[in-house]
C-alpha positions in Angstrom: 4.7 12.6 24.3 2.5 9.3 23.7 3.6 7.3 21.1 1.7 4.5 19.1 2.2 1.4 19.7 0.9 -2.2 18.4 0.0 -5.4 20.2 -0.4 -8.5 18.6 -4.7 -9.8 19.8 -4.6 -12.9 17.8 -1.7 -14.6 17.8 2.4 -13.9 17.3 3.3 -14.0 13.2 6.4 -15.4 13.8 4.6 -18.7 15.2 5.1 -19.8 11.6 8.1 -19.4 8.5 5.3 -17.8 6.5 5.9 -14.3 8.5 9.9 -15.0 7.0 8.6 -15.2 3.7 6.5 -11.8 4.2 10.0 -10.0 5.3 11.6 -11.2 2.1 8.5 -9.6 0.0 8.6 -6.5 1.9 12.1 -6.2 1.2 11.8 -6.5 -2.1 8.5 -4.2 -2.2 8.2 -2.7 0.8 8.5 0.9 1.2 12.5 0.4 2.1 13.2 -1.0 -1.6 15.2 0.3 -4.0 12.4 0.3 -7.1 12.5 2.2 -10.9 9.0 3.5 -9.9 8.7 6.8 -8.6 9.1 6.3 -4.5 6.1 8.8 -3.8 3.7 7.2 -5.9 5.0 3.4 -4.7 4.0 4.9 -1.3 0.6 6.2 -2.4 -0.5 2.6 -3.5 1.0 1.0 -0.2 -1.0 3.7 2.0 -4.0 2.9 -0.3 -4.0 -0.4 -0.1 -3.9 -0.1 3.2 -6.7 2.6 4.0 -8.7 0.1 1.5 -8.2 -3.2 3.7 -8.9 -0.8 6.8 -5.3 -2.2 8.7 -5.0 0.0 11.7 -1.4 -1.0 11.7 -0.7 -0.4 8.2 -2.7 2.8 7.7 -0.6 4.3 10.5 2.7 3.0 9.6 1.7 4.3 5.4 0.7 7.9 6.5 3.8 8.3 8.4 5.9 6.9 5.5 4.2 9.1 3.3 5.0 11.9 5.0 8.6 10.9 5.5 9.0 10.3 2.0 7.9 14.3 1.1 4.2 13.6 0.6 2.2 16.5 1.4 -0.4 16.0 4.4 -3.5 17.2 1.7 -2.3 13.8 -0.4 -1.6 11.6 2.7 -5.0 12.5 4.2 -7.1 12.4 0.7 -6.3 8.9 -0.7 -9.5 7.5 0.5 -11.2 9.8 -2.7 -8.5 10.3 -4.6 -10.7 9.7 -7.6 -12.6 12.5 -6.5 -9.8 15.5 -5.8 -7.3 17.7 -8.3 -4.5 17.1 -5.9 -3.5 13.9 -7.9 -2.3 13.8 -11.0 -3.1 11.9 -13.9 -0.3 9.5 -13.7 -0.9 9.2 -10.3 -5.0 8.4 -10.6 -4.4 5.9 -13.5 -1.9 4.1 -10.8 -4.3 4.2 -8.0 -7.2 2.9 -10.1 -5.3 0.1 -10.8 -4.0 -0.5 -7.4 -8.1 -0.1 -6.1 -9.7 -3.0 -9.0 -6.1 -5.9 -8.2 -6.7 -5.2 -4.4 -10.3 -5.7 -5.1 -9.7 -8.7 -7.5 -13.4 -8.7 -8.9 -12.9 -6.3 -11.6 -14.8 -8.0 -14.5 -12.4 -5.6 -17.2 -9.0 -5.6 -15.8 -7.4 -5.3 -18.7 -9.1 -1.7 -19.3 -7.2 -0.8 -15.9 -3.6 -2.8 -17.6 -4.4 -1.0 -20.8 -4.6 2.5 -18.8 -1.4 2.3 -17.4 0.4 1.6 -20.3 -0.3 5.6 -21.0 2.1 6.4 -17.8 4.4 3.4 -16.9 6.7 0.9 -18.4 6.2 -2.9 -18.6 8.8 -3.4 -15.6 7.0 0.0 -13.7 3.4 -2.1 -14.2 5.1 -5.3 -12.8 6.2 -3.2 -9.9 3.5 -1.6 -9.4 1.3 -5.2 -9.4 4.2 -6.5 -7.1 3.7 -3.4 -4.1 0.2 -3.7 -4.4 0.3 -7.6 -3.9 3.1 -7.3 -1.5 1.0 -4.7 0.5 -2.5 -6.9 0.3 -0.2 -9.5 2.1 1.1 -7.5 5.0 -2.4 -6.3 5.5 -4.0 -9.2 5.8 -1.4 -10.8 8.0 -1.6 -7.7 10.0 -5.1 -8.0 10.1 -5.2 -11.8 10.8 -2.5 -11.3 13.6 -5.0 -8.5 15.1 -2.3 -5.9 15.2 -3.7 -3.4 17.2 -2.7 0.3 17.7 -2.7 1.9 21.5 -1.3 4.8 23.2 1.9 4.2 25.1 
């Protein structure tokens, strides 16, 4: 069977410490880290982040995390309109509105979206939350900036 793979179009991320630095985050935030928010919904807002910042790379690598991590396929393949579909719930909506207005940074009301999640989540489960969704707008864009492009093996 054909696997996918990834080539680097751009230029090789470990040229520079900063691609050290990103490890170090991703440990810390990544979809491997040991977090008190719920791991499906951590890896809802790292697949979203990544379908919203339209990283081949990442978008592949989240879906299949999602999945590995018990997420059904209808949630995996619905996060582009989650806002828009019954398979999410609540919790999880307020969460992904957030993650959608700090990966967009323009919000002119973010505090409506802080002030939301206060409903669902704990100061520390907002700070993680914030923290995966900055960690993951990171690995995108150094994905993205690396030109990290999938092809069939």
């Amino acid at each position: 069977m054909t696997e996918v793979q990834f080539k680097d179009l751009r230029f090789n991320p470990d040229s520079t410490p900063f691609h050290d630095l990103a490890k170090q985050m991703a440990k810390a935030f990544g979809y491997t880290a040991n977090l008190d928010i719920d791991k499906q919904l951590a890896q809802l807002l790292r697949l979203r982040v990544a379908q919203k910042s339209e990283c081949a790379y990442c978008i592949i690598l989240h879906a299949e995390a999602s999945r590995n991590a018990g997420i059904s396929a209808a949630k995996t393949d619905n996060i582009s309109s989650w806002w828009n579909s019954e398979l999410f719930t609540a919790k999880e909506k307020v969460a992904l509105a957030y993650c959608d207005v700090l990966t967009d940074g323009t919000h002119k009301n973010f505090q409506q979206y802080h002030d939301n999640m206060l409903s669902f989540f704990t100061e520390k489960e907002i700070a993680e939350t914030a923290a995966i969704v900055i960690n993951m707008n990171l690995w995108t864009r150094l994905k993205l900036a690396q030109g990290a492009t999938p092809f069939l093996g």
